[in-house]
C-alpha positions as CSV (number, residue, x, y, z in Angstrom):
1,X,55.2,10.0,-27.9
2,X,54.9,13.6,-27.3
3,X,57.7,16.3,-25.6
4,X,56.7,18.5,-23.4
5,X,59.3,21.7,-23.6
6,X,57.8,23.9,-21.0
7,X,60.4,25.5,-18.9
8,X,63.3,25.7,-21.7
9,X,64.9,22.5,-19.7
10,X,65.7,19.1,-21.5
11,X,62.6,17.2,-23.2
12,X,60.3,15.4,-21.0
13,X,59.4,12.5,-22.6
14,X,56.0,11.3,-22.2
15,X,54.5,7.7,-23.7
16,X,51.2,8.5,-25.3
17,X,51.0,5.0,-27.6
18,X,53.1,1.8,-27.4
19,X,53.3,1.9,-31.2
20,X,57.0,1.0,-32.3
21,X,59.4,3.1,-32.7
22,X,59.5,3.6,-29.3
23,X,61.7,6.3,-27.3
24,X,62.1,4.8,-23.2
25,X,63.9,5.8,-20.4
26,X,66.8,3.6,-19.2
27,X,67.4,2.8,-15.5
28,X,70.3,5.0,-15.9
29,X,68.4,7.9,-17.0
30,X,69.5,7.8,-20.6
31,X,67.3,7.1,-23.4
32,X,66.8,3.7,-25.6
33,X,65.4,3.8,-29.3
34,X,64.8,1.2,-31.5
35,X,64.6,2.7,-35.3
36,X,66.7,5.1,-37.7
37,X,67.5,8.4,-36.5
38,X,65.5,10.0,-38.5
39,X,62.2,8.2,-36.9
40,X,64.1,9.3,-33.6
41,X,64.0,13.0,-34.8
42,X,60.6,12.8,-35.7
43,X,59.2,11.3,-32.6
44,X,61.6,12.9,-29.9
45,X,61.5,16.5,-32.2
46,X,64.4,17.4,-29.5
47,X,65.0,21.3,-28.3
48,X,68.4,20.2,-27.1
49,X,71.3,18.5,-28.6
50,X,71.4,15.0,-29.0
51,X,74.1,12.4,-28.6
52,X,73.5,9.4,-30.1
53,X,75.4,6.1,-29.7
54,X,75.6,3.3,-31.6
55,X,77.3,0.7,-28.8
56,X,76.9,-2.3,-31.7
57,X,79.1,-0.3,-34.1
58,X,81.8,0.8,-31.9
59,X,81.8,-3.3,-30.3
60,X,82.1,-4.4,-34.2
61,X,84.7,-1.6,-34.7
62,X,86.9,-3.1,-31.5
63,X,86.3,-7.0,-33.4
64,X,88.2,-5.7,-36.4
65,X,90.7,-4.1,-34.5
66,X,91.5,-6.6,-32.6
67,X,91.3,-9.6,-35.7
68,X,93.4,-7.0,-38.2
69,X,96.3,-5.6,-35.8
70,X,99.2,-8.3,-35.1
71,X,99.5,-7.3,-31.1
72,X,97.2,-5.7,-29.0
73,X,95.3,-2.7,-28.8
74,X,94.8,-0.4,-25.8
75,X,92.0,2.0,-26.6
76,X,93.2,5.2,-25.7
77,X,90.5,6.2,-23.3
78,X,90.4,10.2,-23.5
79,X,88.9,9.7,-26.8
80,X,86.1,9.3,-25.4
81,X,85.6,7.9,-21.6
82,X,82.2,7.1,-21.5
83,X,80.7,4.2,-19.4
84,X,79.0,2.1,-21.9
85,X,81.9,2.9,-24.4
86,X,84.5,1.6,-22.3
87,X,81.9,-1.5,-21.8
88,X,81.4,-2.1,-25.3
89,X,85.1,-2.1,-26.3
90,X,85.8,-4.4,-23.4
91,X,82.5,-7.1,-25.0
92,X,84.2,-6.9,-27.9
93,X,87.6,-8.1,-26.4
94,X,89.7,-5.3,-25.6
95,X,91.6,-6.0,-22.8
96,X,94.3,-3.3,-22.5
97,X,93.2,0.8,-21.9
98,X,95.9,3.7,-22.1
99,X,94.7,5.7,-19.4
100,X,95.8,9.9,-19.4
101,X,95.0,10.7,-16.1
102,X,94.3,9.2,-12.4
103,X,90.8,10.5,-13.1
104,X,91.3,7.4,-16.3
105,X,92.7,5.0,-14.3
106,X,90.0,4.8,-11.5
107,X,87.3,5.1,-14.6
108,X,88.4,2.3,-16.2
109,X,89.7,0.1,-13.2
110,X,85.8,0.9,-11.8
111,X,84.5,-0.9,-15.0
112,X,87.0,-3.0,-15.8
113,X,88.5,-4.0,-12.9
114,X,90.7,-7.1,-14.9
115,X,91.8,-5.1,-17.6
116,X,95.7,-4.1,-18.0
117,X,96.1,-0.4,-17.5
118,X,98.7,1.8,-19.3
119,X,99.5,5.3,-18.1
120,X,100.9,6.6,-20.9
121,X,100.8,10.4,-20.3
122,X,104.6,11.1,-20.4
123,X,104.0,13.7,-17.2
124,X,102.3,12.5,-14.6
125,X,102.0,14.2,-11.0
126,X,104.1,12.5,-8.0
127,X,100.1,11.5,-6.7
128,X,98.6,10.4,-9.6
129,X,102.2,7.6,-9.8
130,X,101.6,7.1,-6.3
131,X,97.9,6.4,-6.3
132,X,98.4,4.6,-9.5
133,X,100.7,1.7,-8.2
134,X,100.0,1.4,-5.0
135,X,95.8,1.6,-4.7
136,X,95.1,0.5,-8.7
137,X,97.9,-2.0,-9.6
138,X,99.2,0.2,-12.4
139,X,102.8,-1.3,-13.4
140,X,102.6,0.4,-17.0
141,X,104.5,4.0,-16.9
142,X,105.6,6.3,-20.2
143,X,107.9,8.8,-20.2
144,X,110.6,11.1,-22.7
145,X,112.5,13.0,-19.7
146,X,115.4,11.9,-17.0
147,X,113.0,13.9,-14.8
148,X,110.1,11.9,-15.3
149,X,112.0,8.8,-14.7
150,X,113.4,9.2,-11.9
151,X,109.9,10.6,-10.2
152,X,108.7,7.2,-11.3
153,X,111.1,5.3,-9.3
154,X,110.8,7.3,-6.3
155,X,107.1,7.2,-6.5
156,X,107.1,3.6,-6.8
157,X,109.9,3.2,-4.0
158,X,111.9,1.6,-6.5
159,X,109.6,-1.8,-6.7
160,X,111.5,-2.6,-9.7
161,X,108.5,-4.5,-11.3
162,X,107.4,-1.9,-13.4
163,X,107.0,-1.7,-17.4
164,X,108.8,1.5,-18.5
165,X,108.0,2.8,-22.4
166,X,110.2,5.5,-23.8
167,X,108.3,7.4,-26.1
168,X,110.3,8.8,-29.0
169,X,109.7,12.0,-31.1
170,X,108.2,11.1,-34.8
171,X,108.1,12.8,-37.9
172,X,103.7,13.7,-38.2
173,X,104.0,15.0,-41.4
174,X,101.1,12.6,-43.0
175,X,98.4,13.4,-39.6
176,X,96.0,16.1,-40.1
177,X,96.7,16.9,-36.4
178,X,100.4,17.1,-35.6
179,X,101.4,15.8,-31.9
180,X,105.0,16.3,-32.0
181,X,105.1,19.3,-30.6
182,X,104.8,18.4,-27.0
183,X,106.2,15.1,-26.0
184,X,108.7,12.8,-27.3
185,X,112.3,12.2,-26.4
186,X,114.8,12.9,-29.2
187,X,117.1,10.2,-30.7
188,X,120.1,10.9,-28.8
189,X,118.2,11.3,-25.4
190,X,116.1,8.5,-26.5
191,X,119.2,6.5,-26.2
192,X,120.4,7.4,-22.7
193,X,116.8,6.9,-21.4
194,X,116.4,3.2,-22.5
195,X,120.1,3.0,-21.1
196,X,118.6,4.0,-17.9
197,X,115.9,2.5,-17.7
198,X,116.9,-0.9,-18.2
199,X,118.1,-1.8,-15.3
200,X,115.3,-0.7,-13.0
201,X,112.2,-2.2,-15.1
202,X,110.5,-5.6,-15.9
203,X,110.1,-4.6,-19.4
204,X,111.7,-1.8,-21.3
205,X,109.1,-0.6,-24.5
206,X,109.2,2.3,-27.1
207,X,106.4,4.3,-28.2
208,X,105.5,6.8,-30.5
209,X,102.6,8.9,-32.1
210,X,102.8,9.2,-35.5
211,X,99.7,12.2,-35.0
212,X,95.9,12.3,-35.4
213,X,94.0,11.3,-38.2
214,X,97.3,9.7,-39.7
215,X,95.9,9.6,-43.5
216,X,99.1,7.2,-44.6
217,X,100.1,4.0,-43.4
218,X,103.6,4.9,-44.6
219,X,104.4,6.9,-41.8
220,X,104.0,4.1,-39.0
221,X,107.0,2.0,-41.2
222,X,109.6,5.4,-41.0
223,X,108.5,5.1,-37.0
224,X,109.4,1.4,-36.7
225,X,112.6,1.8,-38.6
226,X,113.8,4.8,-36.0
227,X,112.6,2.4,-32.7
228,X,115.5,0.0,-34.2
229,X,117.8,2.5,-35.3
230,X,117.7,3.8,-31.4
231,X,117.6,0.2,-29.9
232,X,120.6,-0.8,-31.4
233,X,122.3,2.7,-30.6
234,X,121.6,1.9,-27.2
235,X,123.0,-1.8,-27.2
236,X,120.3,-2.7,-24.7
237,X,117.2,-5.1,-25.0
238,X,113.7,-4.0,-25.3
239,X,110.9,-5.9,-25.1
240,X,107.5,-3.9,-26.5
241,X,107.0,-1.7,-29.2
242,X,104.4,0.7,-29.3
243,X,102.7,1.9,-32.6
244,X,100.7,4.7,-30.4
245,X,97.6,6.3,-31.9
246,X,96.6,8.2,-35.4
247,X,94.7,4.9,-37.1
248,X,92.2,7.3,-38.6
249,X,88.5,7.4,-39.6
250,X,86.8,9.5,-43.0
251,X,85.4,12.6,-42.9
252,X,84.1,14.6,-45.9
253,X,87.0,15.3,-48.0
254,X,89.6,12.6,-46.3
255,X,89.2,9.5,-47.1
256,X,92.2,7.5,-45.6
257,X,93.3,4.1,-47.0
258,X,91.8,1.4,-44.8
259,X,92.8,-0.1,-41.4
260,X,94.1,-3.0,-43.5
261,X,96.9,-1.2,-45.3
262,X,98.1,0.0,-42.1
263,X,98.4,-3.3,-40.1
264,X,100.3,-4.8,-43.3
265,X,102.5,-1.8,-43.2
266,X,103.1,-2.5,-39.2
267,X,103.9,-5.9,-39.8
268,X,106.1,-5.7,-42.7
269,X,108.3,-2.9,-40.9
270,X,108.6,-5.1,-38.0
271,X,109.7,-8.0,-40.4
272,X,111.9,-5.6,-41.9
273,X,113.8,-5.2,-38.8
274,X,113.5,-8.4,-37.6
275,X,111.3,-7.3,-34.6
276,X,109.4,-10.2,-34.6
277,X,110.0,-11.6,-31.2
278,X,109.4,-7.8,-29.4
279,X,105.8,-7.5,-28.0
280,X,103.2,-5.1,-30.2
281,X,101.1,-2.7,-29.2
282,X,99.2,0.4,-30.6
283,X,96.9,2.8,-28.8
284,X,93.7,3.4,-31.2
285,X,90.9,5.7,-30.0
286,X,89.1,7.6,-32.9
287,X,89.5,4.5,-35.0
288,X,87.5,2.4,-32.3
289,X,84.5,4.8,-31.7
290,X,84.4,7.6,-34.0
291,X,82.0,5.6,-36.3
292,X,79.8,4.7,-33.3
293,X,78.3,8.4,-32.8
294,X,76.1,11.1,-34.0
295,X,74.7,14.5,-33.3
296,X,71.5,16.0,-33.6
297,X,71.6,19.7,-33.2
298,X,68.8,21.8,-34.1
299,X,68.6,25.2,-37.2
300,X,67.9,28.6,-34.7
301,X,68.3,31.0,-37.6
302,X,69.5,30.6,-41.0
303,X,71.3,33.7,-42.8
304,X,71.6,34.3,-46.3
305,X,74.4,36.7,-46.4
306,X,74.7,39.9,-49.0
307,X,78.2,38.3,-50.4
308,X,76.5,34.9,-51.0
309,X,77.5,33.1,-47.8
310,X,74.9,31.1,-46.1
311,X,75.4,30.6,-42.7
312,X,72.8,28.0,-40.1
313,X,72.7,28.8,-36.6
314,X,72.4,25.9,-34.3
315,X,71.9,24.8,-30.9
316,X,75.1,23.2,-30.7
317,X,78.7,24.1,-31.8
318,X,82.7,24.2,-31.0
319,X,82.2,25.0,-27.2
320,X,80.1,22.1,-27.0
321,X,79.8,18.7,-29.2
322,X,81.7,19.9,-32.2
323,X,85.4,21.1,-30.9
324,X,86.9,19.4,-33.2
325,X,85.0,21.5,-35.9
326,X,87.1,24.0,-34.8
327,X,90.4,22.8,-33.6
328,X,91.2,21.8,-37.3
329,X,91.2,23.6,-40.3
330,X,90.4,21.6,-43.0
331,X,88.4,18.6,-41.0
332,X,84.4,18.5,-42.2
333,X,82.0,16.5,-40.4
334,X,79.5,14.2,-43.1
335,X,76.4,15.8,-42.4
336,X,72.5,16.0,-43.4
337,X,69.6,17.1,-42.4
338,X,67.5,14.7,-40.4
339,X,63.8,13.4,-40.0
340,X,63.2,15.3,-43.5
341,X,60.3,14.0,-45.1
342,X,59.9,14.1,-49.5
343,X,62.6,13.4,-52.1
344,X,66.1,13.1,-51.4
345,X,66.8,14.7,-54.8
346,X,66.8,18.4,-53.6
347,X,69.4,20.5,-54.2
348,X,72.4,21.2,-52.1
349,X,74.0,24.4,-51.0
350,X,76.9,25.1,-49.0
351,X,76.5,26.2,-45.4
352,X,79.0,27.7,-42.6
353,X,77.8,26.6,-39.3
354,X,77.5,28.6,-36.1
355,X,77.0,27.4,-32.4
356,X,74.7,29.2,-29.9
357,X,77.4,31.0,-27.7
358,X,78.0,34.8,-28.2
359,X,82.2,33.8,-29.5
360,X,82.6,34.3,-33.0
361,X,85.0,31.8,-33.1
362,X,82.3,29.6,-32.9
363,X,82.1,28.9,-36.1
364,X,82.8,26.0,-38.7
365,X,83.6,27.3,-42.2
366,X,82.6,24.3,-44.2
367,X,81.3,24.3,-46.6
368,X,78.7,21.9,-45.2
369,X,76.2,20.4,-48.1
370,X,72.5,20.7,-47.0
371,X,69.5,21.3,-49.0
372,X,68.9,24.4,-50.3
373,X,65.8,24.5,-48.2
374,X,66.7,24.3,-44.6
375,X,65.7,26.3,-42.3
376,X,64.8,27.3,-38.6
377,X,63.3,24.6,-36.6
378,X,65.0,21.9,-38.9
379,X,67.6,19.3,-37.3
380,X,70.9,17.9,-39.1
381,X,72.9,15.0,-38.1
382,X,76.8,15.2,-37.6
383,X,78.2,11.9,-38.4
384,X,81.7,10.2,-37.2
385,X,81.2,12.4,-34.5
386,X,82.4,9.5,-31.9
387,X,85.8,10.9,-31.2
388,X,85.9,13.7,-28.8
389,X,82.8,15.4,-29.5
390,X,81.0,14.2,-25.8
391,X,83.9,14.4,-23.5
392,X,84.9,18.3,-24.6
393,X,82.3,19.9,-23.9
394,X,81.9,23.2,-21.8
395,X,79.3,25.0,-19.9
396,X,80.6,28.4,-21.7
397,X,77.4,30.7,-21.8
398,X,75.4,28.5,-20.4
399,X,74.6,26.3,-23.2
400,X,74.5,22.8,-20.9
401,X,72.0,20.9,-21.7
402,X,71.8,17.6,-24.2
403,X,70.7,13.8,-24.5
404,X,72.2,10.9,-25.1
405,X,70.1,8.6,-27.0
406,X,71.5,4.8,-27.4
407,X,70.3,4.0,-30.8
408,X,69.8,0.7,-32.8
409,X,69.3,0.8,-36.1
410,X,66.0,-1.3,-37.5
């Protein structure tokens, strides 16, 4: 297998031997490769950024979901919307998608036409409500505001056979990514909502979001015990509870407790408050897929600064695959450098890594641990880089181009 680069474009991938591993073209114009990535490194030796997917890890990751959690889980599709993502989590028996957008909802209802869509963006446009029920069948509505209700019902003409899910503002203290800020009705207006929505829905849920990356299963138990403290404040029946989002994944220096401890935590909260006979749902995302992803971005320049910083230059960065690099302060990608041939046993040095735009704030402090040796024309691979990292990209600068490589491990 050889790469021709001329032109500056994306590889062109030419077949020169039919000696495994092999790197082919997929009828849909991605690429399929049998081997590690560091074979695929070595044989595709790629000028642009890579993507690679690992469908058989995020369909395993769906399986435990779905066998550990006590309802049902809806995977919360702007985590990351691709085709064969959505696919695979739908093989591996999800049947339930919380959809952000109308953009979601015809995504999802084009691949998985059966599957029970939730729109659970608590503000919605009149259009995307109206396109919603009446072309995709979407019954399932969130919101934290009179307003929003009531542009539900109108929307709708009043069908009445809607689900209606009151989401309620949560402490996020234990998330390395605080979502509190934006949505989420407050106990006392929580109160008068489910008051008003009773009477014009089929089912009346709560839902909540205890933040991203939730690193302690403690928080989804104080969550639970506010849903009942603001049920029986409002003296009417609810039907679903909704755990949201936050079941995290690790990253270098997090390492949350796993999924496990948070199910237990779930159920024993809804014991506590005798919530057994309500319906249960939770909203993962990174939990689902940010395991079944890598990066392969390529050294430009290394710089060994006069202070003692080291900083590695790549083809990719915070514009591109690796926003969330950015967007928190304290998150580190697990990486290494990839197709390296010799002894693991090298030493390691810290590295800040830059991407290829002209921003400054394109930049991830790290420290990242690579070998002491790296250098231009070397590749690493970000790991747990399935969350986020494909759909956020931009086409700031120009910096466009990537694969996406559908790997299975040998």
């Amino acid at each position: 297998m050889t790469t021709n680069t001329a032109g500056r474009g994306a590889p062109v991938l030419v077949s020169t031997s039919i000696s495994e591993p092999q790197l082919l073209r997929t009828t849909s114009g991605a690429l399929s490769f049998h081997g590690t990535a560091d074979e695929l490194v070595t044989e595709m030796r790629p000028v642009d950024p890579v993507h690679i997917m690992r469908l058989d890890r995020i369909e395993a990751s769906g399986r435990e979901f779905i066998a550990g959690f006590s309802g049902a889980p809806m995977y919360a599709v702007k985590c990351n919307p691709d085709k064969s993502v959505i696919q695979s989590l739908y093989r591996s028996g999800i049947r339930a998608f919380d959809v952000a957008s109308i953009g979601e909802v015809r995504l999802v209802k084009k691949l998985a036409p059966k599957a029970k869509l939730y729109f659970m963006h608590p503000i919605k446009s009149r259009e995307a409500i109206f396109e919603a029920y009446f072309t995709h069948g979407v019954r399932r509505f969130v919101l934290d505001t009179q307003a929003e209700l009531f542009k539900i019902i109108q929307e709708t003409r009043m069908a009445g056979d809607v689900e209606l899910f009151v989401r309620i503002m949560v402490n996020n203290s234990h998330a390395a990514l605080a979502l509190s800020g934006k949505f989420g009705a407050t106990p006392e207006e929580a109160v008068e909502l489910l008051k008003a929505c009773r009477p014009v829905c089929t089912k009346l849920g709560v839902s909540f979001h205890v933040g991203s990356q939730c690193m302690n299963p403690v928080a989804y138990r104080d969550a639970i015990a506010q849903v009942a403290a603001i049920a029986e404040g409002s003296g009417v029946k609810i039907d679903v509870i909704d755990v949201g989002g936050g079941f995290p994944v690790a990253y270098d220096g997090m390492a949350p407790p796993p999924l496990a401890d948070y199910f237990a935590e779930i159920r024993q909260a809804i014991a506590d408050h005798a919530l057994e006979d309500l319906e249960l749902l939770a909203e993962p995302g990174r939990a689902l897929v940010g395991g079944g992803m890598s990066l392969i971005a390529r050294v430009e320049l290394r710089k060994d600064h006069a202070d003692g910083l080291r900083t590695l230059h790549l083809n990719d960065g915070t514009y591109g695959g690796l926003q969330e690099g950015a967007k928190w302060q304290g998150i580190r990608y697990p990486v290494r450098q990839a197709g390296r041939k010799g002894s693991d046993a090298q030493e390691m040095l810290g590295f800040r890594l830059a991407g290829p735009t002209c921003d400054s704030l394109d930049m991830m402090p790290g420290p990242y641990m690579l070998p002491a040796d790296i250098a231009e024309g070397d590749w690493i691979e970000v790991e747990q880089h399935g969350a986020y990292g494909l759909c956020t990209r931009t086409t700031f600068n120009g910096f466009t181009k990537f694969d996406k490589v559908f790997l299975k491990d040998n």
